[in-house]
N, C-alpha and C positions, 0 to 999 in steps of 0.2 A: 504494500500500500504506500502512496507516494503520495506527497501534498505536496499544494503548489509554494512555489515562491511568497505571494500575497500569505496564502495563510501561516507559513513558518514568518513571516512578519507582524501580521496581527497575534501568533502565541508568544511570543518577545517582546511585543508592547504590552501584550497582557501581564507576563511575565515581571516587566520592566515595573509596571505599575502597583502590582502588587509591593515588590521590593521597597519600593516608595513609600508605597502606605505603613509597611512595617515599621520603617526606619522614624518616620514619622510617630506612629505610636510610641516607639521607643524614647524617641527625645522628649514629647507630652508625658512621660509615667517619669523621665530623671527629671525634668521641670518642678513636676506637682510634688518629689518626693524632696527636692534640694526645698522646696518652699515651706514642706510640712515642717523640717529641721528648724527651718531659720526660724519659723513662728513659735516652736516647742523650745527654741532658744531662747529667742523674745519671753518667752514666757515665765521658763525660768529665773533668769533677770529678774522679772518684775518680782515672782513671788518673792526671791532673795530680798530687793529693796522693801516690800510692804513688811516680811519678816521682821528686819531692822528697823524702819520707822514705826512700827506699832508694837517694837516691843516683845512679839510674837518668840519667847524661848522654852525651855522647858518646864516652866512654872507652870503650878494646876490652880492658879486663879481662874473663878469663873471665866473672868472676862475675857482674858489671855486665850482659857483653854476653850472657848466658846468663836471664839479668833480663828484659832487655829483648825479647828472643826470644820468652821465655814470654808474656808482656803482649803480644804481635804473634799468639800464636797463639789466645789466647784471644780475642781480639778480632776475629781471623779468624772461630772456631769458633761464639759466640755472641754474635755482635751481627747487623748488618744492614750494618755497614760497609764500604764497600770499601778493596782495597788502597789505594788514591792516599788515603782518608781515615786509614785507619791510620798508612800514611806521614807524614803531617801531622803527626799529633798527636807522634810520635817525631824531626822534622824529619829522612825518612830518604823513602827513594824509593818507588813499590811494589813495583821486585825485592828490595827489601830485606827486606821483608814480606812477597814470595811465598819468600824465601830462607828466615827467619826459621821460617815454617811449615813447610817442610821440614825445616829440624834438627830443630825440636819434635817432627813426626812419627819421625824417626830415632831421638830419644834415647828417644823410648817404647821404639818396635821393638828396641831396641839394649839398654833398658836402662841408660841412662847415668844415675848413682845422684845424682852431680853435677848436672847439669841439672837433674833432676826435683827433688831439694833448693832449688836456686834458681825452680824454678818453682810449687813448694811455696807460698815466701815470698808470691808476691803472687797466686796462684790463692785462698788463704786471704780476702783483703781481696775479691773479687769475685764468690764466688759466690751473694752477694743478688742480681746483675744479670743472671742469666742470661739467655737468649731467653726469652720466655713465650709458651705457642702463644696461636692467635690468638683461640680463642675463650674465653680466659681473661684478656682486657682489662678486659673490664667489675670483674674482679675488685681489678682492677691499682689 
């Protein structure tokens, strides 16, 4: 079976074109993945300064540890982080972080006017970093 000329030219443009598309997928997936970094960067940063400026260490005053809770749940909520990395950055374990998110969820539920005041504080400083969906990188 023999093809003509024309069509070993059209399976080579086809050919050609697919390769293009790959390549292009490839460079959109290191794009979106160098972006995720530099924002989980960003981010870190920021929790470090709110850390420092509010005080945020290993002391179990309410308001401190009610501080720190918050920054655990958001961090939970809208990053990409896991617990063991959350934990880290608060040198705290990740039941403490899975702990940490359940108050958070509690003192919505509940209401707790205290809590959400202290979570007030440093939700304020973060909500530039939110998750961004995915196909809203390119924009990032």
């Amino acid at each position: 079976m023999r093809i003509s000329v024309e069509e070993y030219l059209q399976a080579v443009e086809i050919v050609n074109r697919y390769r293009e598309e790959q390549q292009q997928i490839i460079i959109e997936q290191s794009m979106t993945k160098h972006a995720e970094q530099e924002r989980m960067k960003l981010i870190k940063d920021e929790i470090a300064r709110i850390i420092e400026d509010e005080g945020i260490n290993n002391s179990r005053r309410r308001d401190i540890a009610q501080k720190r809770q918050a920054l655990m749940f958001w961090l939970r909520a809208n990053t990409g982080f896991t617990l063991y990395a959350i934990g880290k950055l608060f040198n705290r374990d990740h039941s403490s972080v899975l702990h940490a998110c359940n108050v958070a969820q509690d003192a919505v539920k509940y209401k707790d006017y205290i809590f959400l005041d202290n979570a007030q504080v440093v939700y304020s400083r973060l909500d530039q970093y939110k998750r961004i969906k995915k196909n809203d990188y390119r924009n990032y």
